[in-house]
DOBA-240634 format. One record per residue (C-alpha): residue number from 1; z, x, y. Coordinates in Angstrom, 2 decimals, m for minus. Layout:
% DOBA-240634
[NUM,[Z,X,Y]];
...
END
This chain:
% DOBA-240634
[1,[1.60,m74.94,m157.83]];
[2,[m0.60,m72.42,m156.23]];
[3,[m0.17,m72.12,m152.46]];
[4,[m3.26,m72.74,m150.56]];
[5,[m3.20,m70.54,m147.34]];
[6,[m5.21,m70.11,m143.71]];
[7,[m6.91,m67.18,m142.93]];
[8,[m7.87,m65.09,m140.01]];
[9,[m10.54,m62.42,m140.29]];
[10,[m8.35,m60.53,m137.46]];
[11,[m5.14,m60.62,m139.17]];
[12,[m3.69,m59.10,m142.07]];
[13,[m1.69,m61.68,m143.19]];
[14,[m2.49,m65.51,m144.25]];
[15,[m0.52,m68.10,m142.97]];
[16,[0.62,m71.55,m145.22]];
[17,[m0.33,m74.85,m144.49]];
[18,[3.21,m76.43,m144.28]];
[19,[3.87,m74.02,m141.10]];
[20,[1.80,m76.89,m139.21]];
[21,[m0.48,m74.37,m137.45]];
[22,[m3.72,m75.35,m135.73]];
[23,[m5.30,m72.03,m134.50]];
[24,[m4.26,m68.68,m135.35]];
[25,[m0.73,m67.66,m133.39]];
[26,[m1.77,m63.91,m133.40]];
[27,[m4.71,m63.77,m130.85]];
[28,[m4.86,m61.05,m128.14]];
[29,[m7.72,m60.66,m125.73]];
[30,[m11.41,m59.73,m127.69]];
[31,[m10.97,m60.31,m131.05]];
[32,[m12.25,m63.40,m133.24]];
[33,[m9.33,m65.57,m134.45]];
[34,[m10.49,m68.71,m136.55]];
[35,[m8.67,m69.99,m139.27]];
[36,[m10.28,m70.73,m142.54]];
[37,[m8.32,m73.15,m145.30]];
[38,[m8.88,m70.92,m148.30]];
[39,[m7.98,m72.99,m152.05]];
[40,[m5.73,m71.20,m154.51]];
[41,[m7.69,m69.99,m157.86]];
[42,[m8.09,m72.88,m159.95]];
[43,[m6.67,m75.27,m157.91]];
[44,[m8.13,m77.67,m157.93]];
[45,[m10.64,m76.76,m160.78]];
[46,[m14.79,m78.12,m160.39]];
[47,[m13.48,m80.68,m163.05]];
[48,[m10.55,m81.93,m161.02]];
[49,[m13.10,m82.75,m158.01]];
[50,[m15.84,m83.78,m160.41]];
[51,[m13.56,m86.33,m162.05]];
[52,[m11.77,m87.66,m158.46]];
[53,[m15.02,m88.30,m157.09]];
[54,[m16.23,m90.10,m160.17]];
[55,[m13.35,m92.15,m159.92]];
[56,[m14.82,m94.11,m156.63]];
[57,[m13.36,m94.90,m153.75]];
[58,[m13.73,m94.15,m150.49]];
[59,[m14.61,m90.37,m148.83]];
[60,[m11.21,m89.16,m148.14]];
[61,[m10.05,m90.45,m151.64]];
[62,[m13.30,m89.45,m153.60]];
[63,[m12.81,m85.88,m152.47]];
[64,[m8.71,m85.85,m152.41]];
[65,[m8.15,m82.75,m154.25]];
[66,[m9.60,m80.32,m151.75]];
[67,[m8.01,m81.87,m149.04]];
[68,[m4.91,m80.28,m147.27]];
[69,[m3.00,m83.06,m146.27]];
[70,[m3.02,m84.42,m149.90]];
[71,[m1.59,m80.76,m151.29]];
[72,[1.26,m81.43,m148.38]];
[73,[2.44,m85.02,m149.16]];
[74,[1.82,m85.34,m152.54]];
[75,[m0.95,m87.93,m154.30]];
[76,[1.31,m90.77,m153.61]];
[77,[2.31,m89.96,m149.60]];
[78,[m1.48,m89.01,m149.49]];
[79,[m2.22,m92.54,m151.04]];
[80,[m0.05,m94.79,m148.42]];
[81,[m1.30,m92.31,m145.15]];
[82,[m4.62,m93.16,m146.28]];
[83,[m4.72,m96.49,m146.85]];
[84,[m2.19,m97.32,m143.89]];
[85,[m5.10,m95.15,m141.51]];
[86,[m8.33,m96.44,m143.31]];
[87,[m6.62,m100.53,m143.29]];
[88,[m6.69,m99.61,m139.22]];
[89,[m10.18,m98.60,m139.00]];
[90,[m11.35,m101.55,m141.03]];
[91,[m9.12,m103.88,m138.18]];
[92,[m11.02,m102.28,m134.97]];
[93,[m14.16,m100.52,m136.21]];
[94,[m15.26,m102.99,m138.88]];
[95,[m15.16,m100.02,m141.61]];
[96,[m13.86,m97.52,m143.07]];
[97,[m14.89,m93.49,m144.55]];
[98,[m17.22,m94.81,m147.36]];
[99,[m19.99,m92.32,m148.79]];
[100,[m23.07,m92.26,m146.95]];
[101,[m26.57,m92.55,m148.16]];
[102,[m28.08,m89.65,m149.85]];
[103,[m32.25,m90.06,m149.87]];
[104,[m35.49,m88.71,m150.63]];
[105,[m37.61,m88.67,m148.32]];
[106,[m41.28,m87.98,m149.64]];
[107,[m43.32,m89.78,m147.02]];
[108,[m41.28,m87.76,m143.82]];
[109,[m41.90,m84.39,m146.50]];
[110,[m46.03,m85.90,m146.45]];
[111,[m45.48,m86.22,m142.56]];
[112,[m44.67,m82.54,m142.47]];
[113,[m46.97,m81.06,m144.38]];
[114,[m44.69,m80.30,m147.38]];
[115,[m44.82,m80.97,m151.06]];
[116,[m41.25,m79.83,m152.16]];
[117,[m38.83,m82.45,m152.59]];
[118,[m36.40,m83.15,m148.90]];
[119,[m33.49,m84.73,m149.08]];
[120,[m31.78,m87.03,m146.32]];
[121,[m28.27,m87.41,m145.78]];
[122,[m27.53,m90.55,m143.23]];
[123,[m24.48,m90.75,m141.24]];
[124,[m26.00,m92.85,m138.60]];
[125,[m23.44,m95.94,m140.43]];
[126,[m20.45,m94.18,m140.84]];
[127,[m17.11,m94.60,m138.58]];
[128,[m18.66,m95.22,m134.71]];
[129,[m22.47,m93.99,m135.74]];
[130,[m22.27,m90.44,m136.53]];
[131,[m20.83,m87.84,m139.11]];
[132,[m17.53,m86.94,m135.73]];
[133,[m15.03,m89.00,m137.42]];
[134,[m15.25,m87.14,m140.46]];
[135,[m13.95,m84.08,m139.02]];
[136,[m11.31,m86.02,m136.73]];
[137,[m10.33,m87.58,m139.78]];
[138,[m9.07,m84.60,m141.56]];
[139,[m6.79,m83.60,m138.51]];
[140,[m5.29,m87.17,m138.52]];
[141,[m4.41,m86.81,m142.17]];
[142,[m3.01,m83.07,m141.90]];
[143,[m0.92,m84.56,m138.62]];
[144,[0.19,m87.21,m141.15]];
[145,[1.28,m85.17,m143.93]];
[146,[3.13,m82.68,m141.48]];
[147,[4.80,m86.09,m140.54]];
[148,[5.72,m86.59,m144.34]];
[149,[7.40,m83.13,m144.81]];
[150,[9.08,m83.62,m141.45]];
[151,[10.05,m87.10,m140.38]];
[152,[11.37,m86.32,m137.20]];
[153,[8.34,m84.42,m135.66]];
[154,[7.50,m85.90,m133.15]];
[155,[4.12,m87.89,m132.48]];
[156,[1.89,m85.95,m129.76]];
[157,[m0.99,m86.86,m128.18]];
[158,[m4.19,m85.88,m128.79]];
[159,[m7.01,m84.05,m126.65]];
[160,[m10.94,m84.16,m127.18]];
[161,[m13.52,m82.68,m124.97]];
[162,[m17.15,m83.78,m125.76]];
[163,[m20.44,m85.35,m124.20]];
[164,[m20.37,m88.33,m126.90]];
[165,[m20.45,m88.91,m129.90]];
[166,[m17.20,m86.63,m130.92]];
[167,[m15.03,m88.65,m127.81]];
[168,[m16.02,m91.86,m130.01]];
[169,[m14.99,m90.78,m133.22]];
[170,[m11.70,m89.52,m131.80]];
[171,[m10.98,m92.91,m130.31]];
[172,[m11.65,m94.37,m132.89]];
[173,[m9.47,m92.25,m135.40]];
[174,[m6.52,m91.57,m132.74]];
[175,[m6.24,m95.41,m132.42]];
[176,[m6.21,m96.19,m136.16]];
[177,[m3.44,m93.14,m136.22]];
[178,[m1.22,m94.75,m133.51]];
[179,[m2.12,m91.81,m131.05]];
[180,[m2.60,m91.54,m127.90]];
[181,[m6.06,m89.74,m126.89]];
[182,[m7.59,m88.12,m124.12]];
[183,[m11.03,m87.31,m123.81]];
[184,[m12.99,m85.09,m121.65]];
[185,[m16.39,m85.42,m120.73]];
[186,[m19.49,m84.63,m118.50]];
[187,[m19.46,m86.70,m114.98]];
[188,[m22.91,m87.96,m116.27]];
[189,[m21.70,m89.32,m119.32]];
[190,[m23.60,m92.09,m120.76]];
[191,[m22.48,m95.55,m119.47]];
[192,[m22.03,m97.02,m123.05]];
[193,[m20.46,m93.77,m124.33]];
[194,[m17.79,m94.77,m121.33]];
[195,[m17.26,m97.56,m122.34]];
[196,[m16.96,m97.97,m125.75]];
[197,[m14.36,m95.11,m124.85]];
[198,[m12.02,m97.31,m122.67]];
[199,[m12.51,m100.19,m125.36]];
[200,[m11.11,m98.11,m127.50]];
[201,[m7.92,m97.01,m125.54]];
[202,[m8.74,m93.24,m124.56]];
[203,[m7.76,m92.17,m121.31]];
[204,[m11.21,m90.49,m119.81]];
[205,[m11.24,m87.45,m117.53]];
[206,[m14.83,m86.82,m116.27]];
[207,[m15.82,m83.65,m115.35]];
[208,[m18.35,m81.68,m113.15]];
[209,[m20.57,m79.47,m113.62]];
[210,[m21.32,m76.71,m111.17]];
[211,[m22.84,m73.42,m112.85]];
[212,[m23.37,m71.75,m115.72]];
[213,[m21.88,m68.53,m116.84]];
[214,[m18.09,m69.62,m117.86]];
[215,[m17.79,m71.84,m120.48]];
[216,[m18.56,m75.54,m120.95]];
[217,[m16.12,m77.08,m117.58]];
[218,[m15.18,m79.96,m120.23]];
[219,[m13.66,m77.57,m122.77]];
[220,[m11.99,m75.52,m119.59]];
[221,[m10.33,m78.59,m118.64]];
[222,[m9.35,m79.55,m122.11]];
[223,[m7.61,m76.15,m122.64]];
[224,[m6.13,m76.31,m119.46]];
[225,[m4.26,m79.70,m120.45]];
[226,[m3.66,m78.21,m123.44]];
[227,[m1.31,m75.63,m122.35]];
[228,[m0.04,m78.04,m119.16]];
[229,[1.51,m80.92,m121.47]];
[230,[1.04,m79.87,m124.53]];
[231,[m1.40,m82.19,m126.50]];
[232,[m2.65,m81.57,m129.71]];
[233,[m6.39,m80.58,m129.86]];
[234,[m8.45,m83.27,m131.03]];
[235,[m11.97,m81.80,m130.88]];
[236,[m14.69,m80.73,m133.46]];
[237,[m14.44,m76.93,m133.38]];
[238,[m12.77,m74.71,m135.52]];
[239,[m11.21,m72.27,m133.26]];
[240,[m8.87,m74.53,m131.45]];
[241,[m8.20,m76.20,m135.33]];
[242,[m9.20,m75.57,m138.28]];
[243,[m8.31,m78.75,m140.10]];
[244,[m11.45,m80.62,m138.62]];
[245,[m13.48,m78.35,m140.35]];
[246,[m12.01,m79.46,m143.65]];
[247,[m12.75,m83.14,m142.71]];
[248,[m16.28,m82.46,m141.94]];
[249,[m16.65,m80.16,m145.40]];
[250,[m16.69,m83.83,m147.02]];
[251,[m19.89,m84.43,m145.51]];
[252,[m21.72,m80.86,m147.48]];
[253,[m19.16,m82.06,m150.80]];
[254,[m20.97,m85.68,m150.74]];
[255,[m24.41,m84.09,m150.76]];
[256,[m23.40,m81.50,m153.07]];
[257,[m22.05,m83.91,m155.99]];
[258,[m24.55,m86.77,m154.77]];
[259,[m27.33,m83.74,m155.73]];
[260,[m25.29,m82.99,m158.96]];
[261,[m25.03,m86.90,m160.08]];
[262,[m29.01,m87.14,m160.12]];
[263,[m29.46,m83.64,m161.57]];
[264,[m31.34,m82.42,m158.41]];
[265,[m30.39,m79.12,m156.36]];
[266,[m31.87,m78.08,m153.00]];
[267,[m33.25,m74.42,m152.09]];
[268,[m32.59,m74.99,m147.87]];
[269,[m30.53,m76.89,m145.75]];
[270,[m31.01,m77.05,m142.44]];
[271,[m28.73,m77.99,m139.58]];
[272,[m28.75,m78.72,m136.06]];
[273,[m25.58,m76.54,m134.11]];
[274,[m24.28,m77.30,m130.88]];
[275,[m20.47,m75.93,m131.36]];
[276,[m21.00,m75.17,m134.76]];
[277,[m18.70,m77.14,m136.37]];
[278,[m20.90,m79.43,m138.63]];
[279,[m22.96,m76.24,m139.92]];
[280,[m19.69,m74.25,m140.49]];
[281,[m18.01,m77.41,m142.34]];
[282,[m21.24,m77.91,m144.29]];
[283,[m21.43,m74.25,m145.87]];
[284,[m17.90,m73.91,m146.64]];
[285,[m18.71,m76.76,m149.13]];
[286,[m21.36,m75.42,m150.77]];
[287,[m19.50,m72.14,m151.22]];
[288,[m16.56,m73.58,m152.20]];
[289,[m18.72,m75.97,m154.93]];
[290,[m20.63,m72.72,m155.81]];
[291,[m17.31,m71.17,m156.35]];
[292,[m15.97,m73.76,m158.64]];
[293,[m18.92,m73.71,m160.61]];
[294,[m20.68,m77.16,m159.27]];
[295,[m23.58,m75.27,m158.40]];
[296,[m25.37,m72.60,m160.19]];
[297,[m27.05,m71.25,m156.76]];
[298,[m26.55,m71.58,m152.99]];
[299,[m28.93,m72.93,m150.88]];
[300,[m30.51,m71.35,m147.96]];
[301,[m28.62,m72.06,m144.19]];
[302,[m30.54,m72.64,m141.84]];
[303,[m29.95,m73.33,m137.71]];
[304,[m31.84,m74.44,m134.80]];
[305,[m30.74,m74.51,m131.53]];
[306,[m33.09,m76.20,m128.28]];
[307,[m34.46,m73.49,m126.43]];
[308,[m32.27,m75.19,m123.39]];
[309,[m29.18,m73.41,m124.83]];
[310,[m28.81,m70.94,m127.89]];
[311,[m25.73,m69.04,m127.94]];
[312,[m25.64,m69.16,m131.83]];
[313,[m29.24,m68.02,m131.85]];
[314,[m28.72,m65.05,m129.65]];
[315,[m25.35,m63.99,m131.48]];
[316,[m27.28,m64.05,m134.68]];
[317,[m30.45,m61.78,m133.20]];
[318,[m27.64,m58.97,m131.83]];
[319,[m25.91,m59.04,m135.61]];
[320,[m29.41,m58.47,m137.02]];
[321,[m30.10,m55.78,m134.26]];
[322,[m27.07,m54.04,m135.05]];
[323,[m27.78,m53.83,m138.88]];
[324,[m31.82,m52.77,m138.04]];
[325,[m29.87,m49.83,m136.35]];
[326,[m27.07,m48.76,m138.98]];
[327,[m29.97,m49.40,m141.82]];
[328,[m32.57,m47.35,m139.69]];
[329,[m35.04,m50.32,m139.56]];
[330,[m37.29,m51.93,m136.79]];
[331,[m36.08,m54.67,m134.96]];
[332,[m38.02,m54.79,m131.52]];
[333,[m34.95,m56.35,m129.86]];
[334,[m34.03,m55.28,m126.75]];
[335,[m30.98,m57.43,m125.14]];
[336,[m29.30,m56.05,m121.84]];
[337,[m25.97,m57.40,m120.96]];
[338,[m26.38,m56.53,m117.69]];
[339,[m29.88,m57.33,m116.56]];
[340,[m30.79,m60.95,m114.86]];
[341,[m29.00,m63.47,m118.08]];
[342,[m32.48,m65.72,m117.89]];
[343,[m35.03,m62.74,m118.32]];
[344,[m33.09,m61.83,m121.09]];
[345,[m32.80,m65.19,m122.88]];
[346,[m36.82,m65.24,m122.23]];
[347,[m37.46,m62.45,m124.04]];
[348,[m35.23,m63.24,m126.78]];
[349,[m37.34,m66.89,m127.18]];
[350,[m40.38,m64.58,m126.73]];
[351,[m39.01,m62.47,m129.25]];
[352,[m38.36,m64.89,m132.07]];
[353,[m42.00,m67.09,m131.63]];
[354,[m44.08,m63.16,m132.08]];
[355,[m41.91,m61.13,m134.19]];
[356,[m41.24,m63.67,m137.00]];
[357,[m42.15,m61.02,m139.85]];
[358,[m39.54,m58.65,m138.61]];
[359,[m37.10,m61.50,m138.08]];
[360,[m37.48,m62.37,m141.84]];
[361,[m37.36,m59.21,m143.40]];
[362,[m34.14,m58.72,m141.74]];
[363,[m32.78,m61.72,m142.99]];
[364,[m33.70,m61.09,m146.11]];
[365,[m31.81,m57.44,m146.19]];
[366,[m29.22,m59.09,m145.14]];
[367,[m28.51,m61.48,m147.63]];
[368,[m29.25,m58.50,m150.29]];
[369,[m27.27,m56.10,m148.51]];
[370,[m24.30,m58.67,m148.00]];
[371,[m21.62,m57.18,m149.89]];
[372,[m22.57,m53.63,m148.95]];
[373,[m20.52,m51.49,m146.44]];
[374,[m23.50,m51.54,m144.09]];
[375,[m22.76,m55.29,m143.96]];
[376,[m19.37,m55.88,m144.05]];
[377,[m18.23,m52.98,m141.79]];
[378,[m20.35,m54.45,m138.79]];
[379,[m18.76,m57.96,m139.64]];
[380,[m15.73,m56.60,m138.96]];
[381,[m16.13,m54.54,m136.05]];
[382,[m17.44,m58.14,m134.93]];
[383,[m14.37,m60.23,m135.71]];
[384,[m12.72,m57.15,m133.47]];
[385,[m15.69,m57.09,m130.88]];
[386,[m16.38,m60.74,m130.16]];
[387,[m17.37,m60.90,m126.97]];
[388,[m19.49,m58.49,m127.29]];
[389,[m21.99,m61.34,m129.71]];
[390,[m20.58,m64.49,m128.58]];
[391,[m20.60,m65.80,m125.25]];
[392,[m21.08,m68.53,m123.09]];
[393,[m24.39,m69.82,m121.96]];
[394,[m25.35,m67.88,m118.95]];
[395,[m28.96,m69.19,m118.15]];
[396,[m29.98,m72.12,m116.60]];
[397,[m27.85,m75.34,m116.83]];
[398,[m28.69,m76.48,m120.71]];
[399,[m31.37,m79.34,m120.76]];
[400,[m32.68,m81.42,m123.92]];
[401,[m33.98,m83.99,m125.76]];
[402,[m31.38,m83.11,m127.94]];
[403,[m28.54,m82.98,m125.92]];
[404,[m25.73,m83.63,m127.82]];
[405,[m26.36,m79.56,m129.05]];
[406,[m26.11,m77.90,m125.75]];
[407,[m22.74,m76.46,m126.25]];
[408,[m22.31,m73.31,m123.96]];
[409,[m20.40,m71.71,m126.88]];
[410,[m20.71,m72.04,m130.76]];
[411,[m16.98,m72.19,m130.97]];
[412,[m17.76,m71.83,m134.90]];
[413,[m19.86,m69.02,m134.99]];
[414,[m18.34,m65.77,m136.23]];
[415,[m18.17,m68.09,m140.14]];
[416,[m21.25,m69.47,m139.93]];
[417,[m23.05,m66.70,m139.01]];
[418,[m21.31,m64.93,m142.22]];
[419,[m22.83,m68.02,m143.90]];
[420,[m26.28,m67.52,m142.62]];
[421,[m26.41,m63.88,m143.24]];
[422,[m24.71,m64.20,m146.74]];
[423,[m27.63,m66.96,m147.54]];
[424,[m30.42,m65.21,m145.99]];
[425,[m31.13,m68.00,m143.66]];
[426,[m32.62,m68.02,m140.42]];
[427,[m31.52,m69.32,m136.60]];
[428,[m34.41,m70.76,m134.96]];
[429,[m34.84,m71.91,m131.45]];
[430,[m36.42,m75.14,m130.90]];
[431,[m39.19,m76.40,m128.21]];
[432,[m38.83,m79.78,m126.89]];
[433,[m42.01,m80.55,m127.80]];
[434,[m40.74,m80.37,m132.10]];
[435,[m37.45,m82.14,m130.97]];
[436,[m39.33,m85.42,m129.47]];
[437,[m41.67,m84.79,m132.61]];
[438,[m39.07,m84.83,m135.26]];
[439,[m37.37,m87.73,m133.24]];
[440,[m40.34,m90.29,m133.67]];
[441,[m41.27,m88.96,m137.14]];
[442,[m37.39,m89.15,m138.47]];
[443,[m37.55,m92.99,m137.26]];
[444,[m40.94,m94.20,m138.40]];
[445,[m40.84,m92.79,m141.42]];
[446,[m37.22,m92.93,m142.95]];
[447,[m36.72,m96.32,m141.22]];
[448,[m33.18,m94.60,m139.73]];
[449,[m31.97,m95.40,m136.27]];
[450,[m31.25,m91.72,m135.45]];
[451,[m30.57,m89.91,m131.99]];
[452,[m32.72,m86.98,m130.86]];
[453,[m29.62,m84.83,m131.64]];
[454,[m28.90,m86.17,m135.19]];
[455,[m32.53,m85.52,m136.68]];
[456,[m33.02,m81.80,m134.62]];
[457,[m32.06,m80.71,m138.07]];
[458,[m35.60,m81.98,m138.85]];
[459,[m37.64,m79.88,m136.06]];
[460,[m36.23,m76.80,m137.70]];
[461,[m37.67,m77.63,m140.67]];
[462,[m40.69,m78.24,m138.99]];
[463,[m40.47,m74.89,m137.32]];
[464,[m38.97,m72.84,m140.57]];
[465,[m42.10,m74.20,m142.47]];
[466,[m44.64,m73.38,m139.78]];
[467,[m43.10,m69.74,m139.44]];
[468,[m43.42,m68.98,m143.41]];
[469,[m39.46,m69.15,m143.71]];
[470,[m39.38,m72.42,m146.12]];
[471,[m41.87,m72.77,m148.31]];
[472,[m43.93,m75.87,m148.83]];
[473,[m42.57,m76.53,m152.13]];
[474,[m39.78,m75.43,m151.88]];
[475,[m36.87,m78.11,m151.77]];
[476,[m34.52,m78.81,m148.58]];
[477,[m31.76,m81.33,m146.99]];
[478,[m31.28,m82.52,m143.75]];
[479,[m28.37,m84.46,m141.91]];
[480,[m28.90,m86.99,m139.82]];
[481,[m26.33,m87.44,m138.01]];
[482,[m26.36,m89.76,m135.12]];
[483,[m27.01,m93.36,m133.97]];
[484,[m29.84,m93.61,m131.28]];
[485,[m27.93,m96.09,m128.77]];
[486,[m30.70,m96.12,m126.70]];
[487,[m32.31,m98.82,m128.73]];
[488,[m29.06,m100.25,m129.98]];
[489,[m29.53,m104.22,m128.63]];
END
């Protein structure tokens, strides 16, 4: 059988899966180390995962074959992990990982102002309300299989920092796995978050916030326990491990074979990014299903940030800044590290609403230009440089409607942004004012109980299509991805 290895786009060598790694062990100060699960060549082959998933079943046996901890214990360990986990989750949660609900949406399309056909993908009934557990539920199975190979390891427990709906999912899923969890999250969390939390058995550390400037104080605190007792991260970000990422990459394969049952495809996709995670997770299906041959074509990614925080955003404009300059083309970009952080992050906002032409064209060399050394030798010198792209939120403290994006870092951005760039899609910055918008349009006309956060997807397709950057016509899919608790009875 051929191996299936982790890569890091600062290292020379890939790593296996059975060495139970979570980030990459080679990381010195500056440079970008994220691991990637990369499949073999023909293994599995677009038929094996066509014919699994037309088998039935539930997610995580649908779409067994490109998952890691089922290439670790074998289809038979895989089977009794699985159904010993998902037999759990029924007990305390009621469910378990089913396929959600993939729908057109023609009347929200009307609402918009667009023609083409847009496609919803609801995870507002999944494990505790949103699309978290899927990611958390790809770590629990890798932790399993590890467990398979090696009986004696031992049984660690598990760390999570989040504002919400990520802390839920991880209760959720630690407590089906017989783990013990501990979460960390904002002073201000949300009463009900809090305590559906402790009803679920996770030991809650709240934390402060003072400034801006040095990272999100929940993920500080996180990583700080991390390297005190030695807990396993938890959390829904690639860089601290990559095996959530493969979890949440069910979520892009459901849509992609959902789109391939009914004979449909989509030309954009457009997803709301806090840490990055869901975005990253989502486009490393569709390349992986474009690689295998399940689609002819990739679609479009697209991101949106709120204005109140957009480190993705920002990265994105300096990578496009930096190939205007080795290309010798305009990009009226001017970013100074060290000016005032907020006059900065004005002008970039300023930047994106008047120079969308320039902005596009860009984009669209980009994605040509890819492959070329032009390309490629800047994403490089950025896996090597970055700081110098990424870093955390330095303006004021993040506010929004949507504010279960307000990450101060896209942990996930250095693939995604390869994604966007590869795809020739665009980063856009939301106002509040399309946020509340998509909000009351997502519910009243799709009949879904989503959050603010879970249909932001939808005000950057509001956005994309008033800038010019998705057609009309053209065809697009959104996630929505929350449960709006504040009307939950």
């Amino acid at each position: 059988m051929t191996a299936w290895t982790l890569h890091c786009p600062s290292c020379p060598d890939p790593y296996g899966l059975d060495a139970g790694l979570f980030a990459c062990p080679g990381i010195p100060a500056g440079g970008e180390h994220i691991l990637q699960r990369v499949l073999a060549a023909g293994s599995p082959t677009g038929r094996d995962v066509r014919a699994s998933w037309d088998r039935g079943g539930g997610t995580f046996e649908r779409l067994s074959p490109l998952l890691s901890a089922r290439r670790l214990a074998g289809a038979a360990g895989y089977g009794r992990i699985l159904e010993r986990v998902s037999a759990e989750l029924d007990r305390h949660e009621g469910r378990r990982f089913e396929s959600t609900p993939l729908t057109a949406a023609p009347a929200l399309a009307a609402a918009i102002g667009r023609s083409g056909g847009l496609w919803v993908k609801d995870e507002t009934g999944n494990v505790t309300g949103s699309h978290k557990g899927r990611h958390l539920m790809g770590t629990l199975l890798y932790l399993e299989a590890l467990r398979v190979l090696d009986p004696a390891r031992p049984r660690r427990a598990l760390a999570i920092y989040s504002c919400g709906n990520a802390a839920l999912a991880a209760a959720a899923v630690a407590r089906a796995g017989g783990c013990e969890l501990h979460a960390f999250v904002p002073a201000d969390v949300d009463p009900v978050v809090d305590r559906m939390l402790a009803a679920r058995g996770a030991i809650v550390e709240k934390i402060p916030r003072d400034a801006t400037g040095e990272g999100d104080p929940c993920y500080l605190a996180f990583r700080s326990a991390l390297a005190e007792h030695g807990w396993l991260p938890f959390a829904c970000a690639g860089n601290d491990n990559w095996s959530n990422i493969e979890g949440g990459a069910t979520l892009g394969w459901e849509l992609v074979l959902q789109l391939v049952e009914r004979g449909e495809s989509v030309d954009h996709v457009v997803v709301q990014v806090g840490g990055g995670a869901l975005a990253r997770a989502a486009a490393q299906a569709f390349e992986e299903a474009h690689r295998l041959g399940l689609l002819t074509r990739l679609p479009r990614i697209h991101v949106c940030q709120p204005a109140g925080a957009f480190p993705f955003v920002r990265a994105w404009l300096l990578a496009l800044a930096e190939i205007a300059r080795r290309s010798g083309r305009s990009f009226d970009l001017g970013y100074d590290r060290g000016a005032d952080p907020s006059g900065q992050l004005q002008q970039a906002l300023e930047f994106c609403r008047t120079c969308t032409d320039q902005i596009q064209e860009l984009a669209g060399y980009a994605c040509r230009s890819f492959d070329s050394p032009v390309v490629q030798s800047l994403l490089t010198r950025m896996a090597g440089e970055a700081g110098r792209f990424m870093w955390p939120w330095d303006g004021p403290a993040p506010q929004s409607l949507a504010h279960g994006i307000l990450d101060d870092v896209t942990y996930d951005w250095y693939p995604l942004l390869r994604a966007v760039l590869r795809t020739g899609g665009r980063a856009e910055i939301l106002t509040e004012g399309t946020i509340g918008r998509a909000h009351r349009l997502a519910q009243r006309e799709t009949g879904i109980r989503v959050c603010p956060t879970g249909a932001a997807g939808l005000a950057g397709l509001i956005q994309l299509t008033d800038a010019g950057a998705v057609g009309p016509t053209d065809s697009a899919a959104l996630f929505f991805t929350g449960f709006d608790r504040s009307k939950a009875e």
